[in-house]
N, C-alpha and C positions, 0 to 999 in steps of 0.2 A: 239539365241545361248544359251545352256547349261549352268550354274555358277557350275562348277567341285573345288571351293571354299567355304569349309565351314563354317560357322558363330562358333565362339568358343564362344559368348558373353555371358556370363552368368549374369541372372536378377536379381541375390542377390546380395543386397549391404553388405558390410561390416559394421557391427554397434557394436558399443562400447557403453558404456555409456557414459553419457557426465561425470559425475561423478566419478574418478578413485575407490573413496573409495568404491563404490559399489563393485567392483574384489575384492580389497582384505579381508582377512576373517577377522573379529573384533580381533581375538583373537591373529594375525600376530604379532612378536614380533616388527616391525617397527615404532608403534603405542605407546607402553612403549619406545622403545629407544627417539621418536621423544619428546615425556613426561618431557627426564629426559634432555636431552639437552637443549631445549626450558626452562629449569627452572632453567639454567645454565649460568652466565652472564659471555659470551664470548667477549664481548667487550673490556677487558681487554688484551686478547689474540691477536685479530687478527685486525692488523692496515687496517682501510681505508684509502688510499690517492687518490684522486682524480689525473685522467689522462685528460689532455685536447688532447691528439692525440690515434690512434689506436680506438682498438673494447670493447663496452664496456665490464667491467670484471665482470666475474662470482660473485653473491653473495659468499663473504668468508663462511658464515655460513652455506649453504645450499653444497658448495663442502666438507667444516668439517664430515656435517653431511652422504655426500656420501660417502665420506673413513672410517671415523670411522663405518659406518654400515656392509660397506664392510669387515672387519677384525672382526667386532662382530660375522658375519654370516661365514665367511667360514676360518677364523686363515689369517695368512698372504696372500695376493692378490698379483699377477702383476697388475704395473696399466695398463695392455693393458686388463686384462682380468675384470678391473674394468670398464673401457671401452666400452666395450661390455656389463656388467651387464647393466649401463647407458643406453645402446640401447635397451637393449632385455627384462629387468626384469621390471614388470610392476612398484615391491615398489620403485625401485629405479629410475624411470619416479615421483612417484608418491614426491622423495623426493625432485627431482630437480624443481617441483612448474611449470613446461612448459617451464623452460627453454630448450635449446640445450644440447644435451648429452657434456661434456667436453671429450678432446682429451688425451691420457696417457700422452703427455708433456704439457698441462695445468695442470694436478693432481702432476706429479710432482713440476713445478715450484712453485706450493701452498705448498708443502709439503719442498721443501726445501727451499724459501724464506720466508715463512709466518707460518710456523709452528715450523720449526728448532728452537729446544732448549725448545718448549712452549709445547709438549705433554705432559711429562710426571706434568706439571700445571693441566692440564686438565683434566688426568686421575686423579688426587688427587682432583679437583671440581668433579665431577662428583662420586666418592664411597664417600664422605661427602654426596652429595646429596642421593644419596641411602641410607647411614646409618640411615640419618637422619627422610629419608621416612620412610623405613621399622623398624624404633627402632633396628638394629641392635646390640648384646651386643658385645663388642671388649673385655671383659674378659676370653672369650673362645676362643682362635684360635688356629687349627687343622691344622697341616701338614699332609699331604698324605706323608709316607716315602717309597712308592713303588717301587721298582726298578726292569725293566724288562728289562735286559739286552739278547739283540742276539751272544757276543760275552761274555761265560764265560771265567770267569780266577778267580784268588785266592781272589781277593779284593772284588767280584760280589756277595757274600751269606754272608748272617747273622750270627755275631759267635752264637754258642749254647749258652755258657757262659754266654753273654751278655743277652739274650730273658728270660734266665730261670731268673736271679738276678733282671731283670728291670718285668718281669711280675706282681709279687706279688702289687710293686707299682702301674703299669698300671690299675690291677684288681682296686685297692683302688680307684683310679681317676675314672674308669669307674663308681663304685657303687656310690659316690657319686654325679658324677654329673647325673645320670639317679634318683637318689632319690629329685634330685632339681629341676629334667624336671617333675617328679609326687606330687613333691608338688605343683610348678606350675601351671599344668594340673588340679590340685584338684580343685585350688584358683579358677577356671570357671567354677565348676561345673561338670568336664567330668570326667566319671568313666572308 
């Protein structure tokens, strides 16, 4: 008898490496974020209690590190759509350590029971840690005063008045702080 049935089976296996870091590229920003967290003593923040019933819980510190990278990378998230990053995006496999992707109501339960009220803690550890890396000076700090409104009206543009009287100043701040970035640049040697 004939087999009018045909074999789909295809002889290639699927191969990953066994190694995630080998996929992503060294220069991945996940790599610096994961740096500056790990150097961040979160223990203060986020309480363990031990459960003696139910599934065991998520490391607190490795879902931290899935939200907060989530909002570093794309501005404010759903957690359904963090959800799926967790399923689909290799870094964010790569942050969870082999755990199970978490579900959007485990991300919130963390976020409103175990995080409520402690963010913005965190966001102040974390630019101390940065400052501190990078020498940051805090005697310079620059507002962006842009404003690109889609709906004009009277309030929306710049008086004249104001731009011509505050220039002359601005010019003065401009000059000298660019003659203190080239004395600087001197003090190394660069021409």
């Amino acid at each position: 008898m004939k087999k009018y049935q045909q074999e789909y089976n295809t002889p290639y296996q699927l191969k990953f490496p066994i190694e995630i870091e080998k996929i992503i590229e060294t220069t991945d920003p996940v790599y610096t974020f994961c740096e500056v967290i790990d150097h961040i003593d979160l223990n203060k923040y986020l309480t363990t209690e031990e459960r003696r019933t139910g599934r065991p819980r998520y490391d607190e510190k490795t879902l931290l590190k899935v939200i907060l990278f989530a909002f570093m990378e794309n501005g404010y998230e759903s957690l359904r759509k963090i959800e799926k990053l967790c399923k689909t995006d290799i870094r964010f496999m790569w942050l969870l350590q082999d755990e199970p992707p978490p579900s959007h109501m485990t991300i919130d339960n963390f976020m409103n029971n175990v995080l409520n009220g402690k963010i913005e803690e965190i966001f102040a550890d974390i630019n101390a840690y940065i400052f501190e890396q990078e020498n940051v000076d805090m005697d310079h700090v620059y507002i962006d005063g842009t404003k690109i409104t889609a709906n004009a009206n009277k309030y929306s543009w710049v008086w004249k008045k104001s731009c011509e009287k505050n220039r002359v100043k601005v010019f003065a701040k401009i000059t000298e702080l660019l003659s203190e970035i080239n004395k600087r640049i001197a003090a190394f040697g660069v021409k």
